[in-house]
C-alpha positions, 0 to 999 in steps of 0.5 A, a space after each residue: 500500500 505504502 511506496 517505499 519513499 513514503 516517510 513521515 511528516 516532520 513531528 509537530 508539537 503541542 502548545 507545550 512543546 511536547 511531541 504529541 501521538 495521534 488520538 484514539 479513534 474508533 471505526 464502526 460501519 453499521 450497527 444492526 441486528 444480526 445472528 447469522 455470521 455470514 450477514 457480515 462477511 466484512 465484519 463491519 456489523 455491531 448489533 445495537 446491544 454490542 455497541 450500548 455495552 461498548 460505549 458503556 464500557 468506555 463511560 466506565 472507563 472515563 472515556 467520552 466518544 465525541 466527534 473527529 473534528 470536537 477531538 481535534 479542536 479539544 486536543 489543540 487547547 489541551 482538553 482531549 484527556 478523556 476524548 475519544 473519537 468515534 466514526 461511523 463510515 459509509 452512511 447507513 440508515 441504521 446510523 439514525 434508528 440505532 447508533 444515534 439513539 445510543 450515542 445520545 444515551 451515552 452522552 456522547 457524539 459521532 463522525 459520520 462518513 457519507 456518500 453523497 454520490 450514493 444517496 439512498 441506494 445501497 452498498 453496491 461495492 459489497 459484493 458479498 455482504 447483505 443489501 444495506 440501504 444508505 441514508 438519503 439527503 433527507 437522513 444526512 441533514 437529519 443527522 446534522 441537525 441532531 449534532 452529528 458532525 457529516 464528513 465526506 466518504 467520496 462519491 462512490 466508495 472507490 479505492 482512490 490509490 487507482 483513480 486517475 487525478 480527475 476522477 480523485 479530484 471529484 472524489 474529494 472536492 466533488 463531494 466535499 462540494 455536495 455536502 455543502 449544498 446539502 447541509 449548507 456547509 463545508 465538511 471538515 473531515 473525509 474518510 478513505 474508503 478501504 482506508 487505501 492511502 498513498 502519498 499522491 491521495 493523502 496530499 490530494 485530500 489536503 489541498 482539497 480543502 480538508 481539515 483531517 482525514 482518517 485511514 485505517 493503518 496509515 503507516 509511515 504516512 501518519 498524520 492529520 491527512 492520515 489519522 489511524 483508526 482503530 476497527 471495532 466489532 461485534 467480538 469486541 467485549 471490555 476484555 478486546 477494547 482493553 487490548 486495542 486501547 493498549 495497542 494503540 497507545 503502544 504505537 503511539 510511543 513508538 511514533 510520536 509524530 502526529 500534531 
């Protein structure tokens, strides 16, 4: 995935002066009831009863799961000690009828990554998983209002490492310009879908126009246009999230180069 003359970004520091490592974040998809693993073949399906425990499970532990962009702008002021972020990718319907629901029970808040090339249709590019219907604009302007911070997925959900610059361009800023007309404004944040990410779309995404985006495993090109995340799924109990939080912690001592 990475060229071999991909290398960092300078490391960056805080307004201590301190060298800082990239927040946590957490990646889910849909959350659905299902009991038959072959339902979610990607497993990217939390069921609403595992994500409640979850978002309990990081409660009981001090955490608060808010957006990307309130995380970015809390950890700039030195008040992230506590936050982390929480996204949803592609834009499912069941973001609204069950993940919100949760969220707001929780007292916490989301990053929800839409399409909106794919209005209202369903998840095509998943050859081999259930038809899952994607929001409409009518859902993605409802899920604003209600706090949620909308931030692009590109158009189609296209691997953008093989997208000429043409097609790249309106992957990012075509979509970054929809968003903007369908919720009157701008979106902060996008998403790579596949989390595939090379040095040309990473710079893309920055001259697009973007505050941050989120890959998954970003390797040597960790960074704002580069945020690591960490999958969660239906398996994931207090035992798993103990472990991810701590491998990620662990990465993050050893490449503290994020700003």
């Amino acid at each position: 995935m990475f060229a071999d003359t991909d290398t960092a970004p300078p490391a960056a520091p805080d307004r201590s002066g301190r060298r800082t490592a990239a927040p946590w974040v957490l990646m889910y998809h849909s959350v659905h009831e299902f009991t038959d693993p072959a339902e979610d073949p990607y497993g990217i399906t939390v069921t609403p009863r595992a994500l409640d425990a979850q978002l309990g499970w990081l409660r009981s532990r001090g955490l608060r799961g808010v957006s990307v962009g309130e995380l970015r702008r809390a950890r700039k002021v030195g008040r992230g000690a506590g936050l982390v972020g929480l996204t949803f990718d592609d834009g499912y319907t069941d973001f609204l009828t069950q993940a919100l629901p949760l969220l707001k029970r929780h007292g916490c808040n989301a990053t929800l990554f839409v399409l909106p090339g794919r209005l209202g249709v369903d998840n095509v590019w998943d050859p081999l998983g259930p038809r899952k219907s994607l929001l409409s604009a009518e859902g993605i302007r409802a899920a604003a209002a209600a706090g949620v911070e909308i931030g692009s997925h590109g158009l189609l959900h296209r691997h953008l490492t093989t997208c000429a610059d043409g097609e790249l361009q309106q992957e990012l800023r075509g979509s970054r310009d929809l968003l903007r007309e369908l919720t009157g404004r701008l979106p902060e944040g996008f998403c790579y879908p596949y989390g595939s990410i090379d040095r040309r779309v990473v710079t893309a995404a920055r001259a697009a126009g973007y505050d941050y985006a989120c890959a998954i495993v970003p390797g040597r090109l960790s960074g704002p246009y580069a945020m690591p995340r960490t999958h969660v799924s239906q398996a994931d109990g207090p035992a798993r999230l103990r472990v991810k939080r701590l491998r990620h912690q662990v990465r993050e001592l050893r490449r503290t180069v994020f700003p």
